[in-house]
Structures are given as structure tokens and as C-alpha cells.
SETINU-520716 format. One line per 2 residues: their letters; for each residue x, y, z of C-alpha. Coordinates in steps of 0.02 Angstrom, whole numbers, m for minus. Layout:
# residues N
A	X/Y/Z | ...
END
This chain:
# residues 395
XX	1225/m925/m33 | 1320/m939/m235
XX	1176/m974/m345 | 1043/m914/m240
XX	928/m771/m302 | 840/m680/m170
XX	667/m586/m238 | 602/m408/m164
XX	464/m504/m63 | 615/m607/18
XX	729/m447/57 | 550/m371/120
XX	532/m521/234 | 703/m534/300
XX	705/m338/351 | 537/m353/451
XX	633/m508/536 | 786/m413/587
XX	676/m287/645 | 610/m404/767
XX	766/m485/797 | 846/m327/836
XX	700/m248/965 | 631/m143/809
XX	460/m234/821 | 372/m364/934
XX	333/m522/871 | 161/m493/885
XX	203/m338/752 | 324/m443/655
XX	198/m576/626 | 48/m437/569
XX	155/m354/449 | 211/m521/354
XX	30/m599/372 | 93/m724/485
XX	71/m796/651 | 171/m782/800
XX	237/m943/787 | 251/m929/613
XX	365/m792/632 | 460/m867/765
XX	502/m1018/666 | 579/m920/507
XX	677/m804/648 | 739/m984/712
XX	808/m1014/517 | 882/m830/508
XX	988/m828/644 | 1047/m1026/607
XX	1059/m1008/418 | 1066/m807/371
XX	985/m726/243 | 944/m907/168
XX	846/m941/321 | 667/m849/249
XX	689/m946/77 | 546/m1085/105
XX	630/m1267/100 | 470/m1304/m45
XX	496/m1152/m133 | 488/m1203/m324
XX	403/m1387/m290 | 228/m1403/m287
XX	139/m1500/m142 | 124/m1674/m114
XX	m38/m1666/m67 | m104/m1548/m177
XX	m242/m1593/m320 | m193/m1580/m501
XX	m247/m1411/m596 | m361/m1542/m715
XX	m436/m1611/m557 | m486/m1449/m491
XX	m536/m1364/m656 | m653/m1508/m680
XX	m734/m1482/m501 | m760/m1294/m527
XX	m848/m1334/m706 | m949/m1482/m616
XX	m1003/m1350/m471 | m1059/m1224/m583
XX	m1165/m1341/m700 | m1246/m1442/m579
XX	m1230/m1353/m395 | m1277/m1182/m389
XX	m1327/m1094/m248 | m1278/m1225/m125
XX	m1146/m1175/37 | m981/m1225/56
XX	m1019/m1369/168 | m1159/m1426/65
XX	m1059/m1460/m84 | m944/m1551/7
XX	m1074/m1673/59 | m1150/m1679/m99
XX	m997/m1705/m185 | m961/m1846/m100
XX	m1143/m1936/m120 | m1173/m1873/m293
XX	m1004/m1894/m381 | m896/m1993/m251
XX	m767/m1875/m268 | m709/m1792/m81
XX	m646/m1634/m39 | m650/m1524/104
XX	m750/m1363/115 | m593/m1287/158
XX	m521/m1332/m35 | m682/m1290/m95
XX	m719/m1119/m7 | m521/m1071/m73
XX	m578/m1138/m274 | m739/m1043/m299
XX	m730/m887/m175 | m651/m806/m304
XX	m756/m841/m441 | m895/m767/m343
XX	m946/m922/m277 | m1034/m942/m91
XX	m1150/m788/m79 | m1116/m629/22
XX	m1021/m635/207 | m1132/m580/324
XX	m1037/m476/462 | m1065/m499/631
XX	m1124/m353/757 | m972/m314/868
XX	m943/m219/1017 | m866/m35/996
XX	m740/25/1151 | m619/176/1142
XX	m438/120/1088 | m320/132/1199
XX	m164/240/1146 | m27/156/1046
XX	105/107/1168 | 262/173/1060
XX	314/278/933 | 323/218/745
XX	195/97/805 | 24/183/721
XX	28/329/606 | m109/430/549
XX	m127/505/372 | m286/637/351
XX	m319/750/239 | m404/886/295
XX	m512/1021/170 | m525/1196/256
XX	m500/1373/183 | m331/1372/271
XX	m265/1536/216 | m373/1612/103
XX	m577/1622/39 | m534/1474/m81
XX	m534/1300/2 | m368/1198/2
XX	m326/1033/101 | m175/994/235
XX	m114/811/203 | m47/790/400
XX	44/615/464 | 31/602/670
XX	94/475/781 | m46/389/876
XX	97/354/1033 | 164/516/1060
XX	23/630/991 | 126/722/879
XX	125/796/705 | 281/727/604
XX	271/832/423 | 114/935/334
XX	72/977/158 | m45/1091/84
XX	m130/1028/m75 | m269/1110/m184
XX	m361/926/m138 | m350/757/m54
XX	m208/651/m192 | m93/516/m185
XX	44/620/m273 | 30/732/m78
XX	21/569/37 | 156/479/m57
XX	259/660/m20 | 214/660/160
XX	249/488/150 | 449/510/84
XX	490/654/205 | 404/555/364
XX	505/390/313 | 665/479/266
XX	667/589/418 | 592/433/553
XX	619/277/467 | 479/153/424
XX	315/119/536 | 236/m25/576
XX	35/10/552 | m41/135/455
XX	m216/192/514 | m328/269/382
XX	m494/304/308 | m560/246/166
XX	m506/380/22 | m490/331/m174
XX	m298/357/m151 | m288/227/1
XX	m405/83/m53 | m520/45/m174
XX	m706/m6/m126 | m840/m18/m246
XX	m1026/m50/m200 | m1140/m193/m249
XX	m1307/m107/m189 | m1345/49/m63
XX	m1271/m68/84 | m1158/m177/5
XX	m986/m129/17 | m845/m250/m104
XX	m661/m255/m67 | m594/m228/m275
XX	m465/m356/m295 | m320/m247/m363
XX	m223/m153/m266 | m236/42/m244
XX	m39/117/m281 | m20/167/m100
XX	m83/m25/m52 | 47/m69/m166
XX	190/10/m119 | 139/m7/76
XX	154/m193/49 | 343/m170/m15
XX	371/m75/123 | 292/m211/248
XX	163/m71/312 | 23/m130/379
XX	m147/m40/326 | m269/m32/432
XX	m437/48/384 | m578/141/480
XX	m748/129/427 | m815/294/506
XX	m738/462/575 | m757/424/743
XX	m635/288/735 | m516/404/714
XX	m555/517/841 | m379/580/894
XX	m331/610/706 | m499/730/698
XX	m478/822/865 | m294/854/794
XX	m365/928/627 | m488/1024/729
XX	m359/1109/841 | m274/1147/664
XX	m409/1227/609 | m427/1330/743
XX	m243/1374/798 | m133/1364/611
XX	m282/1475/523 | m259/1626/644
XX	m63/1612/642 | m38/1600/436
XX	m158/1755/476 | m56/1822/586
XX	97/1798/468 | 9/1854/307
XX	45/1689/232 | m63/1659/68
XX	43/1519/m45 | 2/1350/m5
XX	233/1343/m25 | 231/1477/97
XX	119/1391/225 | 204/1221/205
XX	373/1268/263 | 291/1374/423
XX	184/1222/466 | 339/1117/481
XX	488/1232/522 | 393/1323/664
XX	232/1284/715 | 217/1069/715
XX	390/1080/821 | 282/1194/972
XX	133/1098/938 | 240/929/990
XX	300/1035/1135 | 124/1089/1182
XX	23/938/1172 | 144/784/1131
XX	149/645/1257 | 280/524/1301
XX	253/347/1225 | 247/217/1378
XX	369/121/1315 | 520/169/1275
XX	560/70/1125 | 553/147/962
XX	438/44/836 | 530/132/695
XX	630/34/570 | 779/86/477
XX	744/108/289 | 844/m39/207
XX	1020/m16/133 | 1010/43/m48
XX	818/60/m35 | 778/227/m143
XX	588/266/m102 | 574/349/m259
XX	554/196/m339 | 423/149/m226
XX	320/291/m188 | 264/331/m364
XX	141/264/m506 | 198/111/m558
XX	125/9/m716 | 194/m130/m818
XX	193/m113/m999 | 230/m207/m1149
XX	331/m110/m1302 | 259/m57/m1440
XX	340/m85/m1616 | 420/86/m1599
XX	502/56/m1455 | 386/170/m1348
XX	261/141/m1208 | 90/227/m1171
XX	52/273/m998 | m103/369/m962
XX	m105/467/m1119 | 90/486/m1108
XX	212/425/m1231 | 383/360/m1181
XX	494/341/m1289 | 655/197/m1261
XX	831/229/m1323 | 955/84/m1354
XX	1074/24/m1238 | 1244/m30/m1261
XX	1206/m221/m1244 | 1005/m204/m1353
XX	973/m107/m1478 | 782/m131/m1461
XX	663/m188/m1336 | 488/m205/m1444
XX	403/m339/m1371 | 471/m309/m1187
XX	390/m318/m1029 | 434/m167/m918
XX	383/m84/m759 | 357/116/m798
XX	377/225/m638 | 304/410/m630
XX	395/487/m488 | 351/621/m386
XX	466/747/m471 | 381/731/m626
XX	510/598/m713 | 479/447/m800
XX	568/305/m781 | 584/127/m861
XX	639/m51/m784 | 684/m191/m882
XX	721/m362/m767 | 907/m399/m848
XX	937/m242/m911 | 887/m122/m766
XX	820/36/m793 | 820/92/m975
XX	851/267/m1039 | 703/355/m1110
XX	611/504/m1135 | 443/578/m1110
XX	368/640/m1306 | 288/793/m1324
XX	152/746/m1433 | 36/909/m1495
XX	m161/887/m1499 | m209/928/m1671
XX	m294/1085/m1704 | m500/1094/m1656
XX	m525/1142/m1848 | m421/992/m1915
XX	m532/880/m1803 | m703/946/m1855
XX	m622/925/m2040 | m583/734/m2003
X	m764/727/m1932
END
């Protein structure tokens, strides 16, 4: 493999296939978690075990398709479609395309041009039938992630951040947080996946951390197209997210919090536990172990879903903020208010003008990534706000 250059998408890919390959996953898993098909997947798992590593590298990777229209082509479809064709379905066009300008394309083409330029009107969603979900069949296959608001251990409210496994029934690691953050799942997240390894679904509501929705009228609810920081990093990961649209369709991650509510409450009572710290390290050093005792079932299959975490993967690279930044003339960055300031290397002096990626990690560090250089050193600048006097002055 000299010469080759593998990308993080790539060494993403090839651990979901070894998970397969080794009994980690099904196919059927496999497949989901790379947004493939069975067959799909079965084909590049083919190429790994003839070829290696090389084996997920696509044989038309850097060559565009022989088929495929040129971008001048296409451009001047779109900017025919929206001048003379508005309104009309996907179908439609294509017919009228073909009468009206002799030029022929499928809806297909079409529908894949101008869906994302808000093209095509709203999807209507079909009624569906509702039944109860049957119990994931092993563990690591389905976790749950709730936060839960109660007044947990004193008058003042204060939420549990709790990941369950949907096959066995049991609680895996708690946190107490004054709310609902991603700063809390993304810690829950690194002490699950140390301690277990990686899942293969996640199944979770619809909180600001998790997903981002945005509404286009009282019943009209739009997917945003950029991705949430916890989408992001699940997709690194090769966690699947799967998300409910009401309580009730997670009913056994409710009943769970209920029996929380009722049961942890009286014992960090009963202990004279009032720090959020305090009641952390009780929830998971004595009482989630005798819950799992109490009420955890066995999977019924034996088969772990769990996956390894990769060689040299350090989640605190990948459970944090992450934003990419250009640098200033000063050779700092601004993140959210935040100045970071770069120091020199030993090979580059300076890096104004740089792209970087700028990581916040959960232990309050900042962090800075350069794509040949690595990560950079730097520093986080205390920067006073001026006085309230010397701004009225200025005003």
C-alpha cells in the first residue's frame, strides 16, 4: 500500500468492516452504520479480505463518472428550471424538458439537482402503523441516552444524563448536571465507550444537543442541514442515530427514569447526599451495579454488538466542540468569544492565513490541528472586558 493515503472516513469504514468480519456486527448492522446495503457491504468485505486495508478505497475514487453531466450542463438546467418551470413536480419537468427544450434527463437527476435548492415542495409523510418494539436482541446493539430533570437530591431541580442498554436492560454510567448539555452526554459518552467499547445504534429524542430541527410553520418540522456536534462526532464513530418523535417511543428509557425517580431519590436521602459530585460516584459505584442485578435481563443472543475502540483512537479528540478556523493576522483564532493564541513551531514560524480545526475538550483545553503540521501549540488569552464606565464614555 506505498503511496497510498488512507482518510478518517476510510479508517471509519474499514473498522465497521472488521467488525462484521470478525462477529462484532451483522451485516444487516454493518450495512446501516456505513449507509449501505447488504450487498453493498458484502462486496467491499469481498475486497478487504482479498486486498487488505486497500480493499474499501473505491476503484473510481479521484475520477469523475463517465456518465455523469458536465457542471455547465447542469448549472444551465437549474437556471432554466427556475426561470421558466416553477412549481412543477419532479416528473413533470422531466417531461417538459424533453418537449419544451429537447434536452432529457431523468427525474431521478433532477429530484438530486434542485432538492436542495428547495426545489419540489414539501414531502408529505405517510400514516404508518405503530406496534411495540420488540427488545434489542444483544448488548451494544441499542443504547439509550435521557436526560432526566427531577429535584434529585435537593429543593432545587438538577438533571441525571443516564445511558441504558436496550438488550440487557441495564444502566451503564450516570451524571448529574444542573441541565440537559452536550458537554454531560459527550462525558457519559467517553466513560460508556471507554469502559464497553463502541455501539452500534443510538436511540434518542430530539434535544438541541442531539439534532437540530427547525420549524417552517406550527406543523412543519425541517431537518437543518448541518450537523449538530454529537451528529458529528457519532458519524466518526460509525454510530448510528436513530431519533424518536414522541416519549412513548421510548418507553423502556422512561419507565427506567421513573423507577430512578422513585428508588435513587429516597437512597441519596437515605445517605445524606446533597453535591451533584457526591451523587455521581454513588449512582455508579453502588447503586446502577444492584440495579443491573435487580432488573437486568440476559440479551438472547449471546454475541456482544460492542466494538473495540480503534488502535490509537483518543475520544478526546472526538467528543468535543470542534470548529474550523482560519488565522487571523496575529496568529490567533476566535472561537465563541475566545481568543487562541498560536505559538511557532520548529518547522513555521507563522500560520496567518491557515486553515485549522480548533477542539474544546471536555477538560476545559483548547486545542489546535493543522493538516501537515499536526496539532499546534497554543494558548487560551485572557482578555479583560473593559470597565462599564469606560464603555458608557465610548458611548
Amino acid at each position: 500500500m506505498e503511496g497510498v493515503t488512507f482518510t478518517m472516513e476510510d479508517m471509519r469504514r474499514y473498522g465497521v468492516v472488521r467488525a462484521v468480519m470478525d462477529g462484532k456486527m451483522t451485516n444487516g448492522e454493518g450495512a446501516a452504520a456505513l449507509d449501505l446495503s447488504v450487498r453493498q457491504l458484502k462486496r467491499i468485505k469481498g475486497k478487504v479480505k482479498r486486498y487488505g486495508m486497500a480493499g474499501i478505497r473505491h476503484g473510481n475514487r479521484g475520477r469523475a463518472p463517465g456518465h455523469a453531466f458536465p457542471d455547465r450542463f447542469k448549472k444551465r438546467v437549474i437556471g432554466l428550471v427556475q426561470r421558466r418551470y416553477p412549481g412543477f413536480n419532479f416528473s413533470h419537468l422531466s417531461e417538459m424538458l424533453d418537449e419544451e427544450e429537447a434536452i432529457r434527463i431523468n427525474r431521478e437527476t433532477l429530484r438530486l439537482w434542485l432538492r436542495p435548492l428547495g426545489y419540489g415542495g414539501k414531502v408529505r409523510k405517510q400514516p404508518r402503523h405503530r406496534k411495540r418494539r420488540q427488545r434489542s436482541g444483544r448488548a451494544g446493539q441499542m443504547l439509550f441516552l435521557d436526560g432526566s430533570p427531577h429535584a434529585w437530591f435537593d429543593a432545587q431541580q438538577s438533571t441525571l444524563l443516564l445511558c441504558t442498554d436496550d438488550g440487557t436492560g441495564e444502566p451503564l454510567y450516570g451524571l448529574f448536571r444542573d441541565h440537559e448539555d452536550l458537554e454531560g452526554c459527550f462525558t457519559v459518552c467517553q466513560e460508556v465507550f471507554t469502559r464497553y467499547g463502541l455501539p452500534a445504534v443510538f436511540y434518542l429524542d430530539r434535544a438541541s444537543q442531539f439534532t437540530t430541527t427547525r420549524r417552517g410553520g406550527v406543523h412543519v418540522r425541517q431537518r437543518d442541514d448541518a450537523p449538530t456536534q454529537f451528529e458529528r462526532a457519532m458519524q466518526e464513530l460509525a454510530v448510528k442515530l436513530l431519533f424518536a418523535d414522541s416519549p412513548e417511543a421510548r418507553g423502556r428509557a422512561e419507565r427506567i427514569n421513573g423507577v430512578f425517580q422513585d428508588r435513587l431519590v429516597a437512597e441519596l436521602r437515605f445517605r445524606r447526599i446533597s453535591t451533584a459530585e457526591a451523587a455521581t460516584d454513588y449512582l455508579n459505584r453502588s447503586f446502577i451495579p444492584r440495579y443491573a442485578k435487580r432488573f437486568g435481563v440476559a440479551p438472547e443472543e449471546g454475541l456482544s454488538a460492542w466494538r473495540p475502540l480503534p488502535s490509537g483512537m483518543d475520544l478526546r479528540h472526538i467528543l468535543c466542540r470542534r470548529s474550523i478556523r482560519v488565522v487571523n493576522k496575529d496568529n490567533t483564532v476566535s472561537v465563541a468569544g475566545r481568543i487562541i493564541q498560536i505559538h511557532p513551531t520548529r518547522r513555521r514560524l507563522s500560520f496567518v492565513k491557515a486553515k485549522v480545526i480548533v477542539t474544546h475538550w471536555l477538560d476545559g483545553s483548547w486545542h489546535v490541528l493543522h493538516d501537515q503540521h499536526g496539532e499546534l501549540p497554543c494558548e487560551e488569552l485572557v482578555t479583560p472586558r473593559p470597565a462599564r464606565a469606560a464603555l458608557h464614555a465610548r458611548g
